[in-house]
Predicted model as a PDB file, atoms N, CA, C, CB and O in Angstrom, pLDDT in the B-factor column:
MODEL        1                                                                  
ATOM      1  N   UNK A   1      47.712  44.458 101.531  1.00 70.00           N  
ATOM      2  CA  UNK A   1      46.311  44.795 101.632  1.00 70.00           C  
ATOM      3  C   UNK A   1      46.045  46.077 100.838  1.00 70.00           C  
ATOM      4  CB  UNK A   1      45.890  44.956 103.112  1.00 70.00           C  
ATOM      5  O   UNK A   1      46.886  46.973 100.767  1.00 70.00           O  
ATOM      6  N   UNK A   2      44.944  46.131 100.291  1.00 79.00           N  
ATOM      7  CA  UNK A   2      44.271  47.530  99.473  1.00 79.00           C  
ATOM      8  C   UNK A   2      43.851  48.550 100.212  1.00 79.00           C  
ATOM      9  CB  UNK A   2      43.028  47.283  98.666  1.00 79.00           C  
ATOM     10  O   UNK A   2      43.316  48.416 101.313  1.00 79.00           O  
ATOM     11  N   UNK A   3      44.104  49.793  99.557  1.00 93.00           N  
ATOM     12  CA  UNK A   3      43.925  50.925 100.571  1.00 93.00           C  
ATOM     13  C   UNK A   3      42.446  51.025 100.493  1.00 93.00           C  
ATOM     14  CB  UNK A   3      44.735  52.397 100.224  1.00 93.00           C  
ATOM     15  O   UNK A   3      41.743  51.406 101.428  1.00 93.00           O  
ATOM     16  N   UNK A   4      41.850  50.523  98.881  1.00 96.00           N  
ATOM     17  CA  UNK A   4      40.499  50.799  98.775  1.00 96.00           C  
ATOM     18  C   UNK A   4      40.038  49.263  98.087  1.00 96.00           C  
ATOM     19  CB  UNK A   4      40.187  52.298  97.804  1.00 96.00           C  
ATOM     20  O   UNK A   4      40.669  48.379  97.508  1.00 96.00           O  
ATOM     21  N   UNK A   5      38.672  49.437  98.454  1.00 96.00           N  
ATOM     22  CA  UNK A   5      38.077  48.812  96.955  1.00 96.00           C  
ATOM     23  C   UNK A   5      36.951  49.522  96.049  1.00 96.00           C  
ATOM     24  CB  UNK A   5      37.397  47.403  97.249  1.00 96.00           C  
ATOM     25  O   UNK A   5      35.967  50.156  96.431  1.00 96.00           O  
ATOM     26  N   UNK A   6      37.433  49.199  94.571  1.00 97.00           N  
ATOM     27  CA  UNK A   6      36.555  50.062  94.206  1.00 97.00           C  
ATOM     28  C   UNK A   6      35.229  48.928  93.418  1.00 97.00           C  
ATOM     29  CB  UNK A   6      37.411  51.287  93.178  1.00 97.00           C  
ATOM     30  O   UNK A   6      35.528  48.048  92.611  1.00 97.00           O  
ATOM     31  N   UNK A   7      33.856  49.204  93.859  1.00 97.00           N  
ATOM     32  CA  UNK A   7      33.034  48.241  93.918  1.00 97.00           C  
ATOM     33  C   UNK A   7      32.056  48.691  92.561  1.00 97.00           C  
ATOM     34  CB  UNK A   7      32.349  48.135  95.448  1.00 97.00           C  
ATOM     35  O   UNK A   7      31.662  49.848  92.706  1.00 97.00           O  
ATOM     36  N   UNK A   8      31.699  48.222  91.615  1.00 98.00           N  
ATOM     37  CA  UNK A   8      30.775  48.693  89.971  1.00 98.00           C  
ATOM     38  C   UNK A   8      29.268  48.005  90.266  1.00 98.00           C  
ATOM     39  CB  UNK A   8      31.643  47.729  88.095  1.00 98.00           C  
ATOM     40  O   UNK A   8      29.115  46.856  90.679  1.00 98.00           O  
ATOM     41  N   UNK A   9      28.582  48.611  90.075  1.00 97.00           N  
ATOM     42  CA  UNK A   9      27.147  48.341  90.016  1.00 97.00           C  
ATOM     43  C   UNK A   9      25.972  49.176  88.553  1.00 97.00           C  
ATOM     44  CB  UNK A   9      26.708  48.920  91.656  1.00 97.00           C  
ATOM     45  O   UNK A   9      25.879  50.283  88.024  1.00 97.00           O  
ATOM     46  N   UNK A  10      25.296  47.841  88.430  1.00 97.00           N  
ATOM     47  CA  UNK A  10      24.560  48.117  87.610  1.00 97.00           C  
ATOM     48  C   UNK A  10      23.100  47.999  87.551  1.00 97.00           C  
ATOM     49  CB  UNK A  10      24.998  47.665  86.889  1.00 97.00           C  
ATOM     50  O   UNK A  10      22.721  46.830  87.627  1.00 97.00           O  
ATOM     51  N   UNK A  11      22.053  48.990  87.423  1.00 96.00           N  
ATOM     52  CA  UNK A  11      20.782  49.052  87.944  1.00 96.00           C  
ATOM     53  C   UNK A  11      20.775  48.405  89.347  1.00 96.00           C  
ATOM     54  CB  UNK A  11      19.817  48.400  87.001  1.00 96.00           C  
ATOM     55  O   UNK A  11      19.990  47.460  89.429  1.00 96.00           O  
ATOM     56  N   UNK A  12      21.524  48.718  90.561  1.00 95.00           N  
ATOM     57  CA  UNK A  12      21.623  48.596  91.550  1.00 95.00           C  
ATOM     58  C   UNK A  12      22.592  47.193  92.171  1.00 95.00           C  
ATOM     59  CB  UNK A  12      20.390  48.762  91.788  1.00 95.00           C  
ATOM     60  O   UNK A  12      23.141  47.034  93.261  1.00 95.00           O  
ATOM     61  N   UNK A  13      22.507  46.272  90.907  1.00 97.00           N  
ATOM     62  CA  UNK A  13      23.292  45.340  91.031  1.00 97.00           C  
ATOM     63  C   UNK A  13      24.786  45.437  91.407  1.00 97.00           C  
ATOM     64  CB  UNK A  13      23.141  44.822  90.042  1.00 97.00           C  
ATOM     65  O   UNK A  13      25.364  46.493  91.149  1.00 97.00           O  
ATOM     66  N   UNK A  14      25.486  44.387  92.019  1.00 96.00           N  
ATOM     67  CA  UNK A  14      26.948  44.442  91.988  1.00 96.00           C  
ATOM     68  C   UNK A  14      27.387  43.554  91.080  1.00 96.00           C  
ATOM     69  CB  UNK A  14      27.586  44.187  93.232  1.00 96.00           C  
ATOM     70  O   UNK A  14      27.302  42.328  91.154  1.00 96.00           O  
ATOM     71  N   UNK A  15      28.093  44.521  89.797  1.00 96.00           N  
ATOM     72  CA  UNK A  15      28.551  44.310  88.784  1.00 96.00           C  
ATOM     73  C   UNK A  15      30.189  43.119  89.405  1.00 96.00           C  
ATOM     74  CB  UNK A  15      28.706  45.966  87.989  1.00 96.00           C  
ATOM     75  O   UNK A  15      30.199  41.888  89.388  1.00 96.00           O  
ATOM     76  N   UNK A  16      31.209  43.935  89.817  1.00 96.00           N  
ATOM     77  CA  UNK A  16      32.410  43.846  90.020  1.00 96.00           C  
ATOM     78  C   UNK A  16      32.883  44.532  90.712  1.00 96.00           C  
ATOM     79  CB  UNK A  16      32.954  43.852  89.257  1.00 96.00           C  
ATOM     80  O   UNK A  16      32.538  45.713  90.759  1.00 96.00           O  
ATOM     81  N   UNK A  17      33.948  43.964  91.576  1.00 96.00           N  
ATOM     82  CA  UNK A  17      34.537  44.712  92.327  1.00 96.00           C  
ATOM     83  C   UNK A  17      36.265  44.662  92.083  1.00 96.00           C  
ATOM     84  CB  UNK A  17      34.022  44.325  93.655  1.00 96.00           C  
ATOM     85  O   UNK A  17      36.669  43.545  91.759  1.00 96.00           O  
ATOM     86  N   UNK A  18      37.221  45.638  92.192  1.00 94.00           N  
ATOM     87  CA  UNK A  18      38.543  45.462  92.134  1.00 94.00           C  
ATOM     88  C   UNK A  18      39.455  46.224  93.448  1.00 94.00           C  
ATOM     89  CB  UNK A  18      38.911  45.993  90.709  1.00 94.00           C  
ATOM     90  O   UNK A  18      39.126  47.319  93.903  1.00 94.00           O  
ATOM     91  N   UNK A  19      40.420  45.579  93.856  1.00 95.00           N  
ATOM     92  CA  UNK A  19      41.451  46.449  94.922  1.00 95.00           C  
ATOM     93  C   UNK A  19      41.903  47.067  94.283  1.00 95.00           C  
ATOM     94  CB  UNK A  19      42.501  45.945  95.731  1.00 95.00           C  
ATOM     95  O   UNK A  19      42.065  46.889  93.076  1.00 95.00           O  
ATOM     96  N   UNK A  20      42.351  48.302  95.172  1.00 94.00           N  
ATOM     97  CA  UNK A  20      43.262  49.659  94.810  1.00 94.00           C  
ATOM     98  C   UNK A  20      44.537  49.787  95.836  1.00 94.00           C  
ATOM     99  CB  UNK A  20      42.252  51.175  94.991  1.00 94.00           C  
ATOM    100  O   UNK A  20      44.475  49.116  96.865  1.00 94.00           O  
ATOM    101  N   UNK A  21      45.368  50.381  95.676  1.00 95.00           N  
ATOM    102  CA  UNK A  21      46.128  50.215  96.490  1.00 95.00           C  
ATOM    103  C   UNK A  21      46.958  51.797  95.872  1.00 95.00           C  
ATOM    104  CB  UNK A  21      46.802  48.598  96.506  1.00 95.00           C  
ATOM    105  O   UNK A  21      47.693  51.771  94.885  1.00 95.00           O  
ATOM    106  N   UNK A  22      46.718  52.859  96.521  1.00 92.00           N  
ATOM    107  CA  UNK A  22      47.249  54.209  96.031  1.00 92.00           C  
ATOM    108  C   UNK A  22      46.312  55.446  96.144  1.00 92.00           C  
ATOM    109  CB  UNK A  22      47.617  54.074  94.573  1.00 92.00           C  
ATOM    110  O   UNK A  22      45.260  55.421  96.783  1.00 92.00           O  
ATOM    111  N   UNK A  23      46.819  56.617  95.416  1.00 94.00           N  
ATOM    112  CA  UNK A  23      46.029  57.960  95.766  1.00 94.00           C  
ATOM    113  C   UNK A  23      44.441  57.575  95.255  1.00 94.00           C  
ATOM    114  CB  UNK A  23      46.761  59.490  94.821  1.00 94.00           C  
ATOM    115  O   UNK A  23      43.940  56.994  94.292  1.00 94.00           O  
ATOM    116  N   UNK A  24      43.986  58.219  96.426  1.00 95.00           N  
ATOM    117  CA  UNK A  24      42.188  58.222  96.171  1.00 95.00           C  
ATOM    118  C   UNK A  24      41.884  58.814  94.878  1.00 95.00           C  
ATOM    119  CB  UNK A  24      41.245  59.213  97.343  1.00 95.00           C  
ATOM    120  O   UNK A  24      41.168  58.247  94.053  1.00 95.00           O  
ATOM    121  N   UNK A  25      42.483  60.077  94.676  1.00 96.00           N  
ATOM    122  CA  UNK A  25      41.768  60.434  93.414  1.00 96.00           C  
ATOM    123  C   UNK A  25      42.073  60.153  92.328  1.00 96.00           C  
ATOM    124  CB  UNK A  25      41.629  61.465  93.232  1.00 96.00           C  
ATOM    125  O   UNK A  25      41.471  60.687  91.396  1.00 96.00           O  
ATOM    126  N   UNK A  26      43.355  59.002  92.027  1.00 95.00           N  
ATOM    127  CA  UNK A  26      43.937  58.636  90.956  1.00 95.00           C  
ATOM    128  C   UNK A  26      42.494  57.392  90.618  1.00 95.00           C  
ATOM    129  CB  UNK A  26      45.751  58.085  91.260  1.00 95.00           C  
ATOM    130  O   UNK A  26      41.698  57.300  89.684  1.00 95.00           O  
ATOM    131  N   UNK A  27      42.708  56.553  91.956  1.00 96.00           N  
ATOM    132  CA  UNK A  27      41.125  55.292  92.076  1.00 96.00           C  
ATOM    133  C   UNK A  27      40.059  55.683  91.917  1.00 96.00           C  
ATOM    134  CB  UNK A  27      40.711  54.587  93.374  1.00 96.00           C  
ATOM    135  O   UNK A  27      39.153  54.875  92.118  1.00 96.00           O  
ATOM    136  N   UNK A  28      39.645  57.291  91.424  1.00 96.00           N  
ATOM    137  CA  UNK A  28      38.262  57.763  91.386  1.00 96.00           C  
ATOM    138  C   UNK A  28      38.073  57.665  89.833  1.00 96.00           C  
ATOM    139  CB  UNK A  28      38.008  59.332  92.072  1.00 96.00           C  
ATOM    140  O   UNK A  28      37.142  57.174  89.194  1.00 96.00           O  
ATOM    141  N   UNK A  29      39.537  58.436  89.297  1.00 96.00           N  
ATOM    142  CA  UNK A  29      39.920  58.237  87.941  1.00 96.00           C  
ATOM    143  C   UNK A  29      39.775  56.616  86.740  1.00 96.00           C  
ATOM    144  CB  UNK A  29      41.357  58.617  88.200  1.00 96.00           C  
ATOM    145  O   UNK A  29      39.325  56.521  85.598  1.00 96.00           O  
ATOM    146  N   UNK A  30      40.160  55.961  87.328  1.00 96.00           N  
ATOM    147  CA  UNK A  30      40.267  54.845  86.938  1.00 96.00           C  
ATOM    148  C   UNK A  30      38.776  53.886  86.941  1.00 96.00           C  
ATOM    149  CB  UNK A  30      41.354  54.389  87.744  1.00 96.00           C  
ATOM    150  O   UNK A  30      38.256  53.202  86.060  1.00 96.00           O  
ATOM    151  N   UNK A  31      38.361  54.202  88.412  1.00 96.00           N  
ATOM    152  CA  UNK A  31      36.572  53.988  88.836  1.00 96.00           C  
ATOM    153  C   UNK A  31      36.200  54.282  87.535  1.00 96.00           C  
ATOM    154  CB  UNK A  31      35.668  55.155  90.134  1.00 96.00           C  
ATOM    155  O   UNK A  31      36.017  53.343  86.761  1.00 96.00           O  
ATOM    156  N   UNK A  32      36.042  55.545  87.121  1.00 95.00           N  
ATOM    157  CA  UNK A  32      35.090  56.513  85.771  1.00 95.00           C  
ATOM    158  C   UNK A  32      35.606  55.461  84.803  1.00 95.00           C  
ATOM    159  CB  UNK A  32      35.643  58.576  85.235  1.00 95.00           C  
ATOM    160  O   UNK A  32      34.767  54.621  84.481  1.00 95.00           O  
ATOM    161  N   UNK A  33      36.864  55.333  84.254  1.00 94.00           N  
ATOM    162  CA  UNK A  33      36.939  54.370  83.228  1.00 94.00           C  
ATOM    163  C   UNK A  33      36.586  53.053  83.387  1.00 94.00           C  
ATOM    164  CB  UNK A  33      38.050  54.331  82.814  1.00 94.00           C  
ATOM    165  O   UNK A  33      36.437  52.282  82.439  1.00 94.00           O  
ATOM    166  N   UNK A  34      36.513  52.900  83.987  1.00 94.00           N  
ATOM    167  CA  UNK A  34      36.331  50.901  84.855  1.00 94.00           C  
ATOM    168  C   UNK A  34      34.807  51.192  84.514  1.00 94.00           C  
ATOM    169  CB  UNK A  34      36.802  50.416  87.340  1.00 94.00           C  
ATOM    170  O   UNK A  34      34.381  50.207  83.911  1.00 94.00           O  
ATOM    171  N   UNK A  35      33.807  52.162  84.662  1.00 94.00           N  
ATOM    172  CA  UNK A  35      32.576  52.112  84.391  1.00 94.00           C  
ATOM    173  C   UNK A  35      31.943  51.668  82.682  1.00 94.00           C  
ATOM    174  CB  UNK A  35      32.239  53.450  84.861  1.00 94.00           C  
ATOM    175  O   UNK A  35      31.025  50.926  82.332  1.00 94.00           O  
ATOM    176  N   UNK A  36      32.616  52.248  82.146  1.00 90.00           N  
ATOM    177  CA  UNK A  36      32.521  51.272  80.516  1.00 90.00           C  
ATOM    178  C   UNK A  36      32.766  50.192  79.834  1.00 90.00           C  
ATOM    179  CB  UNK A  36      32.971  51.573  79.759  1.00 90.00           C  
ATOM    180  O   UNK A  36      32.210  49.691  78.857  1.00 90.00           O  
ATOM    181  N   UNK A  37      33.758  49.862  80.529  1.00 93.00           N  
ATOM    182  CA  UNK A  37      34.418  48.080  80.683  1.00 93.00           C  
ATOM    183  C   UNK A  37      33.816  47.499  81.188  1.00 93.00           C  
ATOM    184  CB  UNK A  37      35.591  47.630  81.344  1.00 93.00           C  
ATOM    185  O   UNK A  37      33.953  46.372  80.713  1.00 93.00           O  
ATOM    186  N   UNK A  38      32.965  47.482  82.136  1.00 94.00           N  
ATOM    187  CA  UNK A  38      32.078  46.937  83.239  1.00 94.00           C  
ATOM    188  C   UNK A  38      30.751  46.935  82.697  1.00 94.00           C  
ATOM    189  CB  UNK A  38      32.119  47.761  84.579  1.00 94.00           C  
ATOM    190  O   UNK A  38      29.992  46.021  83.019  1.00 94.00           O  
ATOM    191  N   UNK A  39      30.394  47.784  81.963  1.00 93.00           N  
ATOM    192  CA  UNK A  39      28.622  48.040  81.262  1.00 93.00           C  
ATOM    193  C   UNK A  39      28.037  48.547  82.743  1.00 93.00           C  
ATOM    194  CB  UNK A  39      27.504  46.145  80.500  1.00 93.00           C  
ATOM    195  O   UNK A  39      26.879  48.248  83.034  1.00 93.00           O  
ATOM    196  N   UNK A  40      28.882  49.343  83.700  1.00 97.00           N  
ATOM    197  CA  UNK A  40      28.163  49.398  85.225  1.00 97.00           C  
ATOM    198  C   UNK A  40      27.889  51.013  84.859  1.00 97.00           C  
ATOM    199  CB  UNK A  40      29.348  48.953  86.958  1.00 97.00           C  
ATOM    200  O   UNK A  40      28.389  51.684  83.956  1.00 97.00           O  
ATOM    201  N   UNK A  41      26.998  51.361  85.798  1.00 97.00           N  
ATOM    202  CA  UNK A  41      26.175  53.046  86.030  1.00 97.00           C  
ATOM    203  C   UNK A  41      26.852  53.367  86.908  1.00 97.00           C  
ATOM    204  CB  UNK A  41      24.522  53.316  86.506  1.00 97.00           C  
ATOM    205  O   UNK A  41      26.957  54.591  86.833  1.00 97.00           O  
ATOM    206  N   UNK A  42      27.625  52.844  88.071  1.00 97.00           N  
ATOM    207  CA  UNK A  42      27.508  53.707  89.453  1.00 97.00           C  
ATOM    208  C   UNK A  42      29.125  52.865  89.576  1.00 97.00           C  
ATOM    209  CB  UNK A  42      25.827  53.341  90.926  1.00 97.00           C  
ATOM    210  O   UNK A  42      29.545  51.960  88.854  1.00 97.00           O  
ATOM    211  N   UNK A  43      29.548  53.278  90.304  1.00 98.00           N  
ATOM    212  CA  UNK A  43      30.968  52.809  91.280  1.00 98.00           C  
ATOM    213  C   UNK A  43      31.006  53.792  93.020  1.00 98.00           C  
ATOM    214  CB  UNK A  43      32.788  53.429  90.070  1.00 98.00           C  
ATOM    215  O   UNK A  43      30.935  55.008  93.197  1.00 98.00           O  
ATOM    216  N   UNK A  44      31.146  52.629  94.083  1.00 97.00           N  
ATOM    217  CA  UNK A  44      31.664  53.472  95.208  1.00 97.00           C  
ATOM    218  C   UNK A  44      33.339  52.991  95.374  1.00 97.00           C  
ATOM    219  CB  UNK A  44      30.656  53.162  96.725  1.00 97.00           C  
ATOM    220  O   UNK A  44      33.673  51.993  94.736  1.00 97.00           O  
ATOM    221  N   UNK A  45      34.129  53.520  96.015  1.00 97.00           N  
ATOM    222  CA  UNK A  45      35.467  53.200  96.740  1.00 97.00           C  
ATOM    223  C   UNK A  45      34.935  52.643  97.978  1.00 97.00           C  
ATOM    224  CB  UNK A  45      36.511  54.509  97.015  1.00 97.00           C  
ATOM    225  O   UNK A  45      33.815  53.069  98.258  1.00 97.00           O  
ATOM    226  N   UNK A  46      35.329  51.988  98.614  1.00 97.00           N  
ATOM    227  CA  UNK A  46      34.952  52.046 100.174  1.00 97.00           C  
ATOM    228  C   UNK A  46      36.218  51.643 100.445  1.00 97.00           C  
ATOM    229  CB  UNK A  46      33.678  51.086 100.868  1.00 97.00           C  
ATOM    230  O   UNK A  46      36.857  51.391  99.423  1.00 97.00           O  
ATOM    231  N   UNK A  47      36.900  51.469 101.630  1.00 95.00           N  
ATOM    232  CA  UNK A  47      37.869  51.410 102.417  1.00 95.00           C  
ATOM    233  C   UNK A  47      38.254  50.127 103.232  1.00 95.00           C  
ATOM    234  CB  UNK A  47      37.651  52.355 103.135  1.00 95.00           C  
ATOM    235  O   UNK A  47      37.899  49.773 104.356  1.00 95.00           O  
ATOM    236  N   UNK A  48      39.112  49.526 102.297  1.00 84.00           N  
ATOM    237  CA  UNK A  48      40.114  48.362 102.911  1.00 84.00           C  
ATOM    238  C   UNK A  48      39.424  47.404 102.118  1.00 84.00           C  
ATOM    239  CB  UNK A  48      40.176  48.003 104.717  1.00 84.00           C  
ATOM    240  O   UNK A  48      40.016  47.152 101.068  1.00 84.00           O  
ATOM    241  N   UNK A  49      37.790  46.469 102.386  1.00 86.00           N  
ATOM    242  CA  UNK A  49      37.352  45.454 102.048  1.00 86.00           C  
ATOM    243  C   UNK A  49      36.053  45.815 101.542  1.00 86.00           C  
ATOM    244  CB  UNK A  49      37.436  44.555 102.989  1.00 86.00           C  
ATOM    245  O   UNK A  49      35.643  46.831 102.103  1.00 86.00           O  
ATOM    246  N   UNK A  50      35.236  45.337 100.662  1.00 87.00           N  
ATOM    247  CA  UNK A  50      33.980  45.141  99.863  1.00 87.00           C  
ATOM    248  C   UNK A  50      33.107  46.015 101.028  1.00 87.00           C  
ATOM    249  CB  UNK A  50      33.465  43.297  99.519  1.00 87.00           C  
ATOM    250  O   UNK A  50      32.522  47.048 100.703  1.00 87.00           O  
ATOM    251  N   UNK A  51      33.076  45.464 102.509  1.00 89.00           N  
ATOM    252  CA  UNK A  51      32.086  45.869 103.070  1.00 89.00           C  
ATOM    253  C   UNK A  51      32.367  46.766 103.743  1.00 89.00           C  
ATOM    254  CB  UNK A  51      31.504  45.135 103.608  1.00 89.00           C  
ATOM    255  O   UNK A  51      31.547  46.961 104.641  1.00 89.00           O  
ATOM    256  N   UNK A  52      33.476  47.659 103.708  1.00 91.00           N  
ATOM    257  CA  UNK A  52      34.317  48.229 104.077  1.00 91.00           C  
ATOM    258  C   UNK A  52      33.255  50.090 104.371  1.00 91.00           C  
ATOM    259  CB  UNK A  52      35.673  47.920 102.863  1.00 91.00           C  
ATOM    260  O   UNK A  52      32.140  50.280 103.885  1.00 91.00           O  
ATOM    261  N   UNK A  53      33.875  50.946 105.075  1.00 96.00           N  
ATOM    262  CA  UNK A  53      33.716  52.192 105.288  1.00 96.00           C  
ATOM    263  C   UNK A  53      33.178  52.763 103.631  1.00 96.00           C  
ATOM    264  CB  UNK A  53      35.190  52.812 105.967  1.00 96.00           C  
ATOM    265  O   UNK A  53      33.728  52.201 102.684  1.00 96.00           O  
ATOM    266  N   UNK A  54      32.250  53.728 103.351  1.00 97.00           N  
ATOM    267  CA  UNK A  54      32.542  54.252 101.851  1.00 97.00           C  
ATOM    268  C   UNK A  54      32.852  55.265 101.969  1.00 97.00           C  
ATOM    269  CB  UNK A  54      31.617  54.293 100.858  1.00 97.00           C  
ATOM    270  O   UNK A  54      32.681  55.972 102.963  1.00 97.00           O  
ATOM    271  N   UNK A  55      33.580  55.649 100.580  1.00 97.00           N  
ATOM    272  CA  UNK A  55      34.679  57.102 100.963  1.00 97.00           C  
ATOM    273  C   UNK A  55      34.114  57.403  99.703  1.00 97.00           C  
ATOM    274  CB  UNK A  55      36.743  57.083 101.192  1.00 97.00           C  
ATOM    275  O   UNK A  55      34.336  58.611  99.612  1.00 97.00           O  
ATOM    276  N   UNK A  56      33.460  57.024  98.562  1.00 97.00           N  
ATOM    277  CA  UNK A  56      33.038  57.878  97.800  1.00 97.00           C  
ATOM    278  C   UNK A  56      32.189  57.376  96.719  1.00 97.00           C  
ATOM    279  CB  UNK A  56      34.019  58.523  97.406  1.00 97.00           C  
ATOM    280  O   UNK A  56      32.068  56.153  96.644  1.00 97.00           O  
ATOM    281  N   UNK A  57      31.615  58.069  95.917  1.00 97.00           N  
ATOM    282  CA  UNK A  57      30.680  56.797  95.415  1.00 97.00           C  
ATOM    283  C   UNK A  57      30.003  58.167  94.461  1.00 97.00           C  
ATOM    284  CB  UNK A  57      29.407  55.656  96.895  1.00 97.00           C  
ATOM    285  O   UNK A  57      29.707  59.257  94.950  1.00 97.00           O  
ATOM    286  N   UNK A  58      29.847  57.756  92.910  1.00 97.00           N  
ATOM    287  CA  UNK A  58      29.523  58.263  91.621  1.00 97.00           C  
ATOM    288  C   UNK A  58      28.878  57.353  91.092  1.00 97.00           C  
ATOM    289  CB  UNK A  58      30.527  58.657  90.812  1.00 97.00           C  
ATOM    290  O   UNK A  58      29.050  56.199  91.483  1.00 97.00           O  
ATOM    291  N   UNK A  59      27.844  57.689  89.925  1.00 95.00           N  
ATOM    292  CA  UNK A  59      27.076  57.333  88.960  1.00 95.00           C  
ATOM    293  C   UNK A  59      27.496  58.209  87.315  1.00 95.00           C  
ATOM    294  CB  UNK A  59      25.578  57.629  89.605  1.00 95.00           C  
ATOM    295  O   UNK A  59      27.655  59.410  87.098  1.00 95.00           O  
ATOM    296  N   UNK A  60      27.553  57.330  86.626  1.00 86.00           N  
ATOM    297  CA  UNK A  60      27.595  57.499  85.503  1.00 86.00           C  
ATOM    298  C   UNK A  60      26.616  58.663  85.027  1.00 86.00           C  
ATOM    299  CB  UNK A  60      27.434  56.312  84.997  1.00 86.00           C  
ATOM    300  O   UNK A  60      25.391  58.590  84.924  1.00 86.00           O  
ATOM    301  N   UNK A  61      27.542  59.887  84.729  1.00 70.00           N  
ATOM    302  CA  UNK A  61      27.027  60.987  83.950  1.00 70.00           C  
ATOM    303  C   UNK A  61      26.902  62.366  85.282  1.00 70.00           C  
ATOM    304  CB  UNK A  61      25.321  60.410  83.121  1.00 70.00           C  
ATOM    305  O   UNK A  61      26.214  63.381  85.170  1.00 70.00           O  
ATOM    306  N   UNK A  62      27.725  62.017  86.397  1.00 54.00           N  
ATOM    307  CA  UNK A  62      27.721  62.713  87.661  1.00 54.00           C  
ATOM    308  C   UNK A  62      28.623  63.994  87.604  1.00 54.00           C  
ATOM    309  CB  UNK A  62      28.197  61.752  88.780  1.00 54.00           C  
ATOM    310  O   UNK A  62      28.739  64.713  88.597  1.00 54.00           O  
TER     311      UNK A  62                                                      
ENDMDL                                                                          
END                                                                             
């Protein structure tokens, strides 16, 4: 199971979502790059599953 998921959205939409499984701030890291590959504005982490707890959550240019 994933420690996180990290979920991409665009103009509010849900772009994509991917599991993480490791240090939070390495998955915050990777979030920021996953945002250009994606064409997404925003990414949250949330915790365990999609609908999961959110533990953190950025927009493009934050």
């Amino acid at each position: 199971m994933a420690d996180y998921v990290i979920v991409y959205f665009k103009n509010g939409s849900h772009v994509s979502s991917s599991p993480w499984s490791g240090d939070l701030e390495i998955a915050k890291k990777v979030a920021r790059d996953g945002l250009v590959r994606r064409s997404a504005d925003e990414f949250q982490i949330r915790s365990d599953t999609l609908g999961g707890p959110l533990i953190w959550e950025e927009r493009r240019g934050s």
